[in-house]
N, C-alpha and C positions, 0 to 999 in steps of 0.2 A: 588537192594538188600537193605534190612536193613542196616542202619549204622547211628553215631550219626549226618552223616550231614544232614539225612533228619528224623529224630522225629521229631514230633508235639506235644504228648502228653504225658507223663510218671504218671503213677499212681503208688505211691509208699506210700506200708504199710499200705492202706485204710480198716479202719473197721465206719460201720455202724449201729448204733444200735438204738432201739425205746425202750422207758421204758426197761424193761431186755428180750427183744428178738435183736438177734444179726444178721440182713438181711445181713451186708458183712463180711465178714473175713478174714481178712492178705490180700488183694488183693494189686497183681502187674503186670502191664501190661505195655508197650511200643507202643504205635501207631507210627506207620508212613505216611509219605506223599507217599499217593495213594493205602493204604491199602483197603481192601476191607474186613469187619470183621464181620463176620453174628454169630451171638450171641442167641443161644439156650436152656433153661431149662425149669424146673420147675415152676408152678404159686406160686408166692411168693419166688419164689430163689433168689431174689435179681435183675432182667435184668432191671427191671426201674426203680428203684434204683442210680444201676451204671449210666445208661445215665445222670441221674436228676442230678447225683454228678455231671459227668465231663462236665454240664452246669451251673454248679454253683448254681442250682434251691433247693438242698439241702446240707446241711453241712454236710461233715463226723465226727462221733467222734474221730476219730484217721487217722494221717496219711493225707497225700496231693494227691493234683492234678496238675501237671505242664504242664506249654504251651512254644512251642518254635517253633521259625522263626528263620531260618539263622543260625542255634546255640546256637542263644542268647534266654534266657529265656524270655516271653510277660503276660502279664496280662492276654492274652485272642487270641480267636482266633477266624475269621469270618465262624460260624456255624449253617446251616440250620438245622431246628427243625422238626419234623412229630411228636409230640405225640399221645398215644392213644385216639382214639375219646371218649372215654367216661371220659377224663380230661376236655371235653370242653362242654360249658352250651352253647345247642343250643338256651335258648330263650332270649340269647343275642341278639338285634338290631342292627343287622348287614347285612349285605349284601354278595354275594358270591364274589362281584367284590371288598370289604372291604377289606374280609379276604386275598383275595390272594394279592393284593396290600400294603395290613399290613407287609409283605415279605420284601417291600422296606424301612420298615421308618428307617431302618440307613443308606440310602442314599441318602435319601428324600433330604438336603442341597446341595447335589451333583450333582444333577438330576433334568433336568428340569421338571415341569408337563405332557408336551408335552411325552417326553421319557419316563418318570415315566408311562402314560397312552399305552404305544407302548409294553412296554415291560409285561404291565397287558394283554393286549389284547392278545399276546404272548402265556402269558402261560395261559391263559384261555382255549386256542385251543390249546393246547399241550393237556391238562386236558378232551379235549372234553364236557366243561363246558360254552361255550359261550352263548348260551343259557340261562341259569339260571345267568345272571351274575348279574341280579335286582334284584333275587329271597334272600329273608331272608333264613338265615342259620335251622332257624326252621322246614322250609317245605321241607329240603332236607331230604332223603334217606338216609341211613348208609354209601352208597358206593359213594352218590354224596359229600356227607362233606368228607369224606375221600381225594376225589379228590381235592376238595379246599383249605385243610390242605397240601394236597402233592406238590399243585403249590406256596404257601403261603414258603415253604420250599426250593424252586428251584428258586423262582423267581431272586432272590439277585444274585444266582450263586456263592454262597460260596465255599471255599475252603475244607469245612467238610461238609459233612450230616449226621445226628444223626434221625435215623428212627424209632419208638418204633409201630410194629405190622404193616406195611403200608398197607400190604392187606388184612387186616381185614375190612369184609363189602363189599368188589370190587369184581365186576366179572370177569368170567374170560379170558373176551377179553381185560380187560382193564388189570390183572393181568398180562398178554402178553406182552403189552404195559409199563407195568411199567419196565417189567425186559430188556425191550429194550433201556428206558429211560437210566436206571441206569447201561445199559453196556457201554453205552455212555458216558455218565460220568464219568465212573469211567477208561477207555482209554485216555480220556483227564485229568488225573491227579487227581481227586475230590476224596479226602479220603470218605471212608461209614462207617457206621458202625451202623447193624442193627438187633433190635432183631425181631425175628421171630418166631412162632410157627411152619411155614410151612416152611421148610427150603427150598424143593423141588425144586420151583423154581427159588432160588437164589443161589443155591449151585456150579452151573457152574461159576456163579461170585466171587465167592470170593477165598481170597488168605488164609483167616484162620476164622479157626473155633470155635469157644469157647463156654465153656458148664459151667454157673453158677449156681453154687445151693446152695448161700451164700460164696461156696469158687470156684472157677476161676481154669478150666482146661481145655486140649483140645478135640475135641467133635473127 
C-alpha cells in the first residue's frame, strides 16, 4: 500500500509553460515504489512533457520535482529512459550493440568489460535484436530501433522505467512480448510509468491510471 515509507517521487505544484501556452497545470502526484502508472491523453496534453520534467531534461516554471530513498530526500533516482523514436536522429553513427550498451555507462566503472559485454549480449536476445547487433541505427525499421531504445532502457535494471509510447512501431508479437517483459518487472518491484496511446495492452498492468490534458486526473 501507499505510505510515506515507500515514495520515490512527489511532484508538487508543477506548471509548465512555453512562450504564453501553458502545457502543465497545478500538477500533483505521488509515485511510489513498485507503482505501475500507465498515463493517457491528448497529443499535446502535456504526457512528454511531464516524463521530460521528472527526468530533469526540462525545467518547470513553477513548482518541484522531488526524489526519495528511505525517506530521505536524493538528488535523483536510478531511471531507465524509452523516449519516443522520433526524439532520436537515426543517422547518428552508431551501432545497435552501441545504443543498447549506452544503458550501461553509469556503471561502466563498476563493471568489468567482460560483464559489461554479458549483459549486452543479454539483452540483445531478450530484444530478439542479436542479429542486427553491427547494424547502424540508420538502416533499422521503426520497430527494430524501438527494440534497441527498449533494451538501452532495461539493460542497467533500474529501479524506475520512464516509457514515452514503447509500442509505437512494434509488432505485435513483440507487443506480447514486451507486456511480458514488463509484467515481470514490475512483480519484482521496478516502478513504471508509461505513456501510451494504446493503453489496451497494458491496462492489466497497471495499479493506476492517469489522464493528462495539461491538468492531471484519473482516467
Amino acid at each position: 500500500m501507499p505510505s510515506l515509507e515507500n515514495k520515490i517521487i512527489a511532484i508538487e505544484d508543477l506548471w509548465l509553460s512555453y512562450a504564453d501556452k501553458t502545457v502543465l497545470e497545478d500538477i500533483n502526484l505521488d509515485i511510489f515504489e513498485g507503482d505501475f502508472l500507465l498515463v493517457s491523453g491528448p497529443n499535446g496534453g502535456g504526457k512528454t512533457s511531464l516524463l521530460r520534467t521528472i527526468l530533469g531534461l526540462q525545467k518547470p516554471t513553477q513548482g518541484a520535482v522531488y526524489f526519495y530513498k528511505d525517506r530521505e530526500e536524493v538528488p535523483s533516482l536510478d531511471i531507465g529512459y524509452l523516449p519516443q523514436k522520433s526524439s532520436i536522429d537515426s543517422r547518428f553513427p552508431i551501432t545497435v550493440e552501441d545504443v543498447v550498451a549506452s544503458g550501461l555507462m553509469g556503471k561502466s566503472a563498476k563493471q568489468s568489460k567482460a560483464i559489461q559485454k554479458q549483459e549486452t549480449d543479454r539483452m540483445l536476445d531478450l530484444m530478439g535484436i542479436t542479429a542486427l547487433r553491427e547494424k547502424p541505427i540508420g538502416v533499422l525499421s521503426g520497430g527494430q530501433l524501438q527494440r534497441a531504445l527498449f533494451g538501452r532502457a532495461l539493460i542497467s535494471q533500474p529501479e524506475m522505467l520512464i516509457l514515452d509510447e514503447p509500442s509505437s512501431y512494434i509488432d505485435r508479437p513483440f507487443e506480447g512480448r514486451m507486456v511480458e517483459i514488463l509484467r515481470d518487472l514490475s512483480s519484482r518491484g521496478t516502478t513504471i510509468m508509461m505513456v501510451s496511446h494504446e493503453i489496451e495492452p497494458f491496462i492489466t498492468l497497471s495499479n493506476r491510471n492517469l489522464y493528462i490534458n495539461h491538468t492531471l486526473g484519473d482516467r
